[in-house]
PyMOL CGO cylinders between C-alpha atoms (Angstrom):
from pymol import cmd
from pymol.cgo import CYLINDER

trace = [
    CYLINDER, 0.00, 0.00, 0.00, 1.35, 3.22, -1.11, 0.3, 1, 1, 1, 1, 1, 1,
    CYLINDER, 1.35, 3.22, -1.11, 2.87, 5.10, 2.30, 0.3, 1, 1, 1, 1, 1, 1,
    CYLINDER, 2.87, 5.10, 2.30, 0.37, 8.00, 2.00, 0.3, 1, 1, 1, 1, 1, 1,
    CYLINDER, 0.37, 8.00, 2.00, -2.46, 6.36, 1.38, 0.3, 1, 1, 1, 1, 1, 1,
    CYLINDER, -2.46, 6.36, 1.38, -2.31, 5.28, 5.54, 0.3, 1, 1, 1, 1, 1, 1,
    CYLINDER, -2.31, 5.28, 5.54, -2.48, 8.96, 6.04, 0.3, 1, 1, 1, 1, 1, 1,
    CYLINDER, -2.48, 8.96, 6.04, -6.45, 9.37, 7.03, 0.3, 1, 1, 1, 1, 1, 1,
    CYLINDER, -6.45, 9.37, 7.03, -6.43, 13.44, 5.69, 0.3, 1, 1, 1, 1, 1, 1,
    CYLINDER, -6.43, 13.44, 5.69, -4.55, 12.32, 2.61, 0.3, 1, 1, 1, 1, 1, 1,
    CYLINDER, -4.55, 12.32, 2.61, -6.95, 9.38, 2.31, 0.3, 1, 1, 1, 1, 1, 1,
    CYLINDER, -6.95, 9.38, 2.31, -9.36, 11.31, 2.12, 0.3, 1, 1, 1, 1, 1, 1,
    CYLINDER, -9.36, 11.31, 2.12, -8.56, 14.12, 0.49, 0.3, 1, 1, 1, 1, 1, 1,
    CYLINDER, -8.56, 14.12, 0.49, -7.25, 11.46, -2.42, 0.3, 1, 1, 1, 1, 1, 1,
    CYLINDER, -7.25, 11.46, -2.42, -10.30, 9.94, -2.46, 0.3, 1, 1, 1, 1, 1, 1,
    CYLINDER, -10.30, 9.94, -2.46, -12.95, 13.56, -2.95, 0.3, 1, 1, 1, 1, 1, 1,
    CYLINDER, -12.95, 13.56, -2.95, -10.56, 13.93, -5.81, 0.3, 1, 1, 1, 1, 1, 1,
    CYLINDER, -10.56, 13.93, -5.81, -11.11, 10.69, -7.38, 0.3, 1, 1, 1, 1, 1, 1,
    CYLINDER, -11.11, 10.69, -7.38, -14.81, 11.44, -6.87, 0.3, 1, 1, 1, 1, 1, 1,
    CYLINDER, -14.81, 11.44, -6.87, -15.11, 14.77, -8.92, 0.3, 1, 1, 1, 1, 1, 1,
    CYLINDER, -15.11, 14.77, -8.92, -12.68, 13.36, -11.58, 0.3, 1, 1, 1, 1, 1, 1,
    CYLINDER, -12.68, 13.36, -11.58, -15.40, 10.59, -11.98, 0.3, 1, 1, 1, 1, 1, 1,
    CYLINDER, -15.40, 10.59, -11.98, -18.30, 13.13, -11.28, 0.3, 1, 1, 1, 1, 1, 1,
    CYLINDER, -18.30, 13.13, -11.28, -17.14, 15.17, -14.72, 0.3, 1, 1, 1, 1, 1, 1,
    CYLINDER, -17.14, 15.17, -14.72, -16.51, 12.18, -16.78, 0.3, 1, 1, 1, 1, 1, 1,
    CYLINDER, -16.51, 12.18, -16.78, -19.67, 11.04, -16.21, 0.3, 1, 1, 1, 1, 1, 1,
    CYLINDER, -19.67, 11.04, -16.21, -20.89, 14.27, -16.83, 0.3, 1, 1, 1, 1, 1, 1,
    CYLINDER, -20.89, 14.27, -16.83, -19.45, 14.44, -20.29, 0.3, 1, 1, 1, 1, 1, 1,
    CYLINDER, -19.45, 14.44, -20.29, -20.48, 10.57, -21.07, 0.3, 1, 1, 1, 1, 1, 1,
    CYLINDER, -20.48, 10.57, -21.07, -24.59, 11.67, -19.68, 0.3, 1, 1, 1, 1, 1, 1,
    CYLINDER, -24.59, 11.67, -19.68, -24.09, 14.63, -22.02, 0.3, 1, 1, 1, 1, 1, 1,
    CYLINDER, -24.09, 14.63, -22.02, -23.18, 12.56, -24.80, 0.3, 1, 1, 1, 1, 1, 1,
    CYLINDER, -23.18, 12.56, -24.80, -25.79, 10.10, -24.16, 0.3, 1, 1, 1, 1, 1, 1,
    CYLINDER, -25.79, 10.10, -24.16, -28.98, 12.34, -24.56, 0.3, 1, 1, 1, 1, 1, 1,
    CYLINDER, -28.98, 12.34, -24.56, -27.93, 14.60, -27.09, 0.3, 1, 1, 1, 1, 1, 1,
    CYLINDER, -27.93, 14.60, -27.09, -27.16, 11.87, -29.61, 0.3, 1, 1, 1, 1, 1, 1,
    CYLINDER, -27.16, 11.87, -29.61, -31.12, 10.33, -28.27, 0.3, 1, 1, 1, 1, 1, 1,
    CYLINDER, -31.12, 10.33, -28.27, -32.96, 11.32, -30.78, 0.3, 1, 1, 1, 1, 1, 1,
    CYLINDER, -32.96, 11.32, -30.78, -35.92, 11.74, -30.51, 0.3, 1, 1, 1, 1, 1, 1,
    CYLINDER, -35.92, 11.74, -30.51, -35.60, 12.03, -26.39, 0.3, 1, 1, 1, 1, 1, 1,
    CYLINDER, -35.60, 12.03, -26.39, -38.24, 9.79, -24.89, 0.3, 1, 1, 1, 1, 1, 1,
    CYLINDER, -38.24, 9.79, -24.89, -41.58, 11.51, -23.33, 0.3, 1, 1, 1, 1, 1, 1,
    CYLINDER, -41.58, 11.51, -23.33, -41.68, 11.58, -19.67, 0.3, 1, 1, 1, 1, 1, 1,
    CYLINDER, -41.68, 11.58, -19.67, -44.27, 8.86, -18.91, 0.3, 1, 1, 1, 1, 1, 1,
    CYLINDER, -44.27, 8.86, -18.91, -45.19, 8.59, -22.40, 0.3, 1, 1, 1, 1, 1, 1,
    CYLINDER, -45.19, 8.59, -22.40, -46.22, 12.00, -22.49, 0.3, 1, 1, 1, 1, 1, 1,
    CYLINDER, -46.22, 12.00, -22.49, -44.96, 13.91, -25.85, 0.3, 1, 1, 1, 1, 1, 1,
    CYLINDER, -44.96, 13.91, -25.85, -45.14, 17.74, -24.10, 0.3, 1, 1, 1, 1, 1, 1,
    CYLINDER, -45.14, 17.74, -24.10, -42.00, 16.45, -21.64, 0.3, 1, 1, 1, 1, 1, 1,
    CYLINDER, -42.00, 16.45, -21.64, -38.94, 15.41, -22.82, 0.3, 1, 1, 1, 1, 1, 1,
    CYLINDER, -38.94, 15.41, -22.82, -37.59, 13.59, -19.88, 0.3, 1, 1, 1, 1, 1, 1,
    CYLINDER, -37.59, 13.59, -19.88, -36.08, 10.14, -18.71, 0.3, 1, 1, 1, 1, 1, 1,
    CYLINDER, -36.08, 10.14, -18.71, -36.76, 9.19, -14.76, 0.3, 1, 1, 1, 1, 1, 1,
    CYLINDER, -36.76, 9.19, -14.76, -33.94, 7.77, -12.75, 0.3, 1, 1, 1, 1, 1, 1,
    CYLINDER, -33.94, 7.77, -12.75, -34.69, 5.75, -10.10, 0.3, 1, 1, 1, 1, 1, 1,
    CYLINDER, -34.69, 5.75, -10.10, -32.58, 4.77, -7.84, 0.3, 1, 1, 1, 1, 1, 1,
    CYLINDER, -32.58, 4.77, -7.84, -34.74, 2.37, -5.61, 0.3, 1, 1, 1, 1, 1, 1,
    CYLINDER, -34.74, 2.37, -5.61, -33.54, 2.45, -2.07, 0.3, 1, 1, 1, 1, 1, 1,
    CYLINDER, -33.54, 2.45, -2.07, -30.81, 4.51, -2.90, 0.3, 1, 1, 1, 1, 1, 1,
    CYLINDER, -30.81, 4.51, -2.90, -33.32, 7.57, -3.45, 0.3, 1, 1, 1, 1, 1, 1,
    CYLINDER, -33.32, 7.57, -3.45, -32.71, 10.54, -1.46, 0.3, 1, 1, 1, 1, 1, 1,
    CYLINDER, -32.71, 10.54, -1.46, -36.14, 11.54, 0.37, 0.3, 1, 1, 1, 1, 1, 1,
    CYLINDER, -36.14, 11.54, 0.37, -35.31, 14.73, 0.24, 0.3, 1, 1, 1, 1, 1, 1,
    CYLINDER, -35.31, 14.73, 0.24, -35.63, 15.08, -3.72, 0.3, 1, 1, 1, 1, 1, 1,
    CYLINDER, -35.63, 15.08, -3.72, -38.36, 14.46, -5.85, 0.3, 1, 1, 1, 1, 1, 1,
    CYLINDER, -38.36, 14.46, -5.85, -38.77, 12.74, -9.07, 0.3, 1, 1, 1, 1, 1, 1,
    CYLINDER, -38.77, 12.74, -9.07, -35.15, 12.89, -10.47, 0.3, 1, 1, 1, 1, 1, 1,
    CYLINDER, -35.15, 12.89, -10.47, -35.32, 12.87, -14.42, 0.3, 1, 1, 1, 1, 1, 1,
    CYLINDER, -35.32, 12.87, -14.42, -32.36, 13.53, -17.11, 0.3, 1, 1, 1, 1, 1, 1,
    CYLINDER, -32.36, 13.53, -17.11, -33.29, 15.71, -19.72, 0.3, 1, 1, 1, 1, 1, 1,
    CYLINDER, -33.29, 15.71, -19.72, -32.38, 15.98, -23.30, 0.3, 1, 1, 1, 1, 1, 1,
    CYLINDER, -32.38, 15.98, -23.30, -29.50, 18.50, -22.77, 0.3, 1, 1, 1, 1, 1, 1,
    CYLINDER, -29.50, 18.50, -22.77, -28.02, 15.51, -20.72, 0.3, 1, 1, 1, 1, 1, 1,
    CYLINDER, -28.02, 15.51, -20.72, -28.57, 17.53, -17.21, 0.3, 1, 1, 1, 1, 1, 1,
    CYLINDER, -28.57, 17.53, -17.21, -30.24, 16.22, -14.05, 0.3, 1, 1, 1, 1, 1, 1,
    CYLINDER, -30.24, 16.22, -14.05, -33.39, 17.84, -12.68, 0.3, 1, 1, 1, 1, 1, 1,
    CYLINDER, -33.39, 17.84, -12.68, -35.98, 17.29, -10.33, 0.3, 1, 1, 1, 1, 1, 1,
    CYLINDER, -35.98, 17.29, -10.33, -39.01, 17.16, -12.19, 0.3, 1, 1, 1, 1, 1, 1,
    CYLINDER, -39.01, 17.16, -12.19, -42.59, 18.21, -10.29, 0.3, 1, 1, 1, 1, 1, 1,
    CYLINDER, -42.59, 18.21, -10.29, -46.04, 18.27, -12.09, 0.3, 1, 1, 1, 1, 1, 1,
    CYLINDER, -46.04, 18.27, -12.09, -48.86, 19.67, -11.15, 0.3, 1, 1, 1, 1, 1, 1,
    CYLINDER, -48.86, 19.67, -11.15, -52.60, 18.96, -11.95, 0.3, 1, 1, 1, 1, 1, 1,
    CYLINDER, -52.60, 18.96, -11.95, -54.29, 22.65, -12.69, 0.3, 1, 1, 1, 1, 1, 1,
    CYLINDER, -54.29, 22.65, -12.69, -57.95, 22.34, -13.06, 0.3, 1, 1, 1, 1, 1, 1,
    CYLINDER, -57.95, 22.34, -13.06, -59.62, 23.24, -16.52, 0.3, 1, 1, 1, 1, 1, 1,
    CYLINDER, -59.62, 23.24, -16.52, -61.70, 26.57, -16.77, 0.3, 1, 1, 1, 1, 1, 1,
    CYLINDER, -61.70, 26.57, -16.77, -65.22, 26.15, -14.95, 0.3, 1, 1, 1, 1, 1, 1,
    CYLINDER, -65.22, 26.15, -14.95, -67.81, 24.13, -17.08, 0.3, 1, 1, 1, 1, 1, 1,
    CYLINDER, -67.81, 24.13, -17.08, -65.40, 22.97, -19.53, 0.3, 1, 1, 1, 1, 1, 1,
    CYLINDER, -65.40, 22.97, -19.53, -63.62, 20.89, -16.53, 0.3, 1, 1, 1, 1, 1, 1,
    CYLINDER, -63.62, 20.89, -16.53, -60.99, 18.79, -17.71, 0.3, 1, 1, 1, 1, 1, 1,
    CYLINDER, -60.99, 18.79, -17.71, -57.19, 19.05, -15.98, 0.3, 1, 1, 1, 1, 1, 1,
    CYLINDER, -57.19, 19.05, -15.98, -54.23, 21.06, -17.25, 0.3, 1, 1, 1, 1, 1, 1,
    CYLINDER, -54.23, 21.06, -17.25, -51.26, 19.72, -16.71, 0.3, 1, 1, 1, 1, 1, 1,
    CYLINDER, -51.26, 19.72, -16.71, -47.82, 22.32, -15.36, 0.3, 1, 1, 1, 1, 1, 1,
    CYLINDER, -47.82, 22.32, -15.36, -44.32, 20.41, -15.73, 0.3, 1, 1, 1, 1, 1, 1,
    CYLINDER, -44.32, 20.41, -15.73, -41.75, 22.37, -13.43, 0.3, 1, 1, 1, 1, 1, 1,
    CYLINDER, -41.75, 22.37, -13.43, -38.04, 21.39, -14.05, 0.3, 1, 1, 1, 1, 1, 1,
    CYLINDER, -38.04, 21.39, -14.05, -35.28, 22.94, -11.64, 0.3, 1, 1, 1, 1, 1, 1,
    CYLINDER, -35.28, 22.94, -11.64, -32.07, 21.88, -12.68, 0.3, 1, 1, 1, 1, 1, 1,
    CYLINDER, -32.07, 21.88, -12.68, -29.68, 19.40, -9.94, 0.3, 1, 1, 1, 1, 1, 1,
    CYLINDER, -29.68, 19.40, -9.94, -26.83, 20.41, -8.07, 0.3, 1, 1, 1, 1, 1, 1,
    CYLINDER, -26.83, 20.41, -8.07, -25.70, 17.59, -6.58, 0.3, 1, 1, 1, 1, 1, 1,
    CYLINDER, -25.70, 17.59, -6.58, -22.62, 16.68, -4.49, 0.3, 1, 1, 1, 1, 1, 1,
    CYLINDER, -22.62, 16.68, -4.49, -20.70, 14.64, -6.54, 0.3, 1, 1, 1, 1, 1, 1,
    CYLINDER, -20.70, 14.64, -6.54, -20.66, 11.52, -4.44, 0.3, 1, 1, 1, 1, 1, 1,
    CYLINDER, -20.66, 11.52, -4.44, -24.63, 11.62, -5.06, 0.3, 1, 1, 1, 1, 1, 1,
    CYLINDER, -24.63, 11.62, -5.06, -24.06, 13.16, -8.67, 0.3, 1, 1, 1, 1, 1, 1,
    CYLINDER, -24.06, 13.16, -8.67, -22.33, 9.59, -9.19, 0.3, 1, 1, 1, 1, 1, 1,
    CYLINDER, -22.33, 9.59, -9.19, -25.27, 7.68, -8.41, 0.3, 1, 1, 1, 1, 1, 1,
    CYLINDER, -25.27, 7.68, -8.41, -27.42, 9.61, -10.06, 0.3, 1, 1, 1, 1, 1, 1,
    CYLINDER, -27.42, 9.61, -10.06, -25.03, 9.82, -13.23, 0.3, 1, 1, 1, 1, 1, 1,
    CYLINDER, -25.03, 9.82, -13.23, -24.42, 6.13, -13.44, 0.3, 1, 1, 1, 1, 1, 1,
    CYLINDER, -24.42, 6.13, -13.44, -28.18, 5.13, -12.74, 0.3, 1, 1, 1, 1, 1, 1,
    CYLINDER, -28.18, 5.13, -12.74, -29.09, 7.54, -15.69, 0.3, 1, 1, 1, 1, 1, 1,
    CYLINDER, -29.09, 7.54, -15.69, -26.43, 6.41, -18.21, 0.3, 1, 1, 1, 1, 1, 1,
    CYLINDER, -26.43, 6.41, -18.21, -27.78, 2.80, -17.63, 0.3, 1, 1, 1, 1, 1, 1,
    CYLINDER, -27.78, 2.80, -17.63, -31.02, 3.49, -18.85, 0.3, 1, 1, 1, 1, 1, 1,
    CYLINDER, -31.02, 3.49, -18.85, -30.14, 5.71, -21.44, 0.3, 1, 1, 1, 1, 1, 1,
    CYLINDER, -30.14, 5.71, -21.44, -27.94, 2.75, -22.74, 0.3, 1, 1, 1, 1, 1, 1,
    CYLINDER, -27.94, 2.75, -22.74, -30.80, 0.48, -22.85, 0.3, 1, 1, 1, 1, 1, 1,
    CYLINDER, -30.80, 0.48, -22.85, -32.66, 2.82, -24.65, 0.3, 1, 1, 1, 1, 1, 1,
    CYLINDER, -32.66, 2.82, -24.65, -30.06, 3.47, -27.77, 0.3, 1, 1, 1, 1, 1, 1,
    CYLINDER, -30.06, 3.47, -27.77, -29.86, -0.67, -27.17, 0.3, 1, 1, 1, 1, 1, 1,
    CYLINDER, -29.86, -0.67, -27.17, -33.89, -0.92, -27.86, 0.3, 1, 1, 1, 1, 1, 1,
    CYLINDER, -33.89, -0.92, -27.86, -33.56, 1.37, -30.65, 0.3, 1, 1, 1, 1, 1, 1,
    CYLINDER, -33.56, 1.37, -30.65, -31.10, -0.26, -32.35, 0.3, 1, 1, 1, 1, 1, 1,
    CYLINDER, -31.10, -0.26, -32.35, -32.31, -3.90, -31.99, 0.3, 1, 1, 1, 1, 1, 1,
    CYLINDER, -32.31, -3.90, -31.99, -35.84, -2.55, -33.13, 0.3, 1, 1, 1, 1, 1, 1,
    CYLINDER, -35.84, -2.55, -33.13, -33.80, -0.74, -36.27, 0.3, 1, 1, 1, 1, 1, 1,
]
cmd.load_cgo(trace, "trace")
C-alpha cells in the first residue's frame, strides 16, 4: 500500500478527488448520451416532456423528488402539477416544473451512473428494433 495512502487526511482528500474526476466524466459521457437520443423519450409517455426518470430504488434521497435527465443531458428534479380546466369545460391542465440538480458529486455519481444505464438500454432498444 502506497505510504500516503495510511495517512487518514490524505486518504481522504485522495479519495474527494477521485470522486469529482469521476463526477465530470460522467458528466461528459450523460451529455453525450442524450444529445445523440434522438428523438428524447416523453416523460411517462407523455410527448409535451422530454424527460427520462432515474430511479434509484432504495438509494433515493427523500429529500428530492422525481429525479429525471433531460435531453441537454442535465439532471433535474421534475414536479407536475394537476391545474384544473376553466369552470364548465372541466378537464385538468397539466404544469411540468423542471429545476435543474446540483448535486454533491458523491450523489451526482449515483445519479449519473443510474441515468447512463437506462439511457444505454434505450439506444440498445432502438437499435435492436432498427
Amino acid at each position: 500500500m502506497e505510504q500516503y495512502l495510511t495517512d487518514p487526511w490524505r486518504a481522504s482528500v485522495l479519495a474527494g478527488a477521485v470522486v469529482e474526476r469521476t463526477a465530470q466524466e460522467l458528466r461528459e459521457i450523460l451529455s453525450m448520451l442524450a444529445t445523440t437520443l434522438d428523438p428524447f423519450p416523453g416523460f411517462e409517455g407523455l410527448q409535451t416532456l422530454q424527460a427520462v426518470e432515474i430511479d434509484l430504488g432504495n438509494f433515493t434521497n427523500p429529500d428530492l423528488g422525481c429525479v429525471v435527465v433531460g435531453p441537454d443531458g442535465l439532471l433535474y428534479e421534475l414536479v407536475l402539477r394537476a391545474i384544473p380546466g376553466p369552470i364548465g369545460v372541466g378537464g385538468i391542465d397539466q404544469l411540468d416544473e423542471l429545476t435543474e440538480l446540483d448535486l454533491e458529486p458523491p450523489m451526482y455519481v449515483l445519479y449519473a451512473h443510474h441515468a447512463i444505464l437506462q439511457l444505454g438500454k434505450i439506444h440498445q432498444q432502438r437499435r435492436s428494433s432498427a
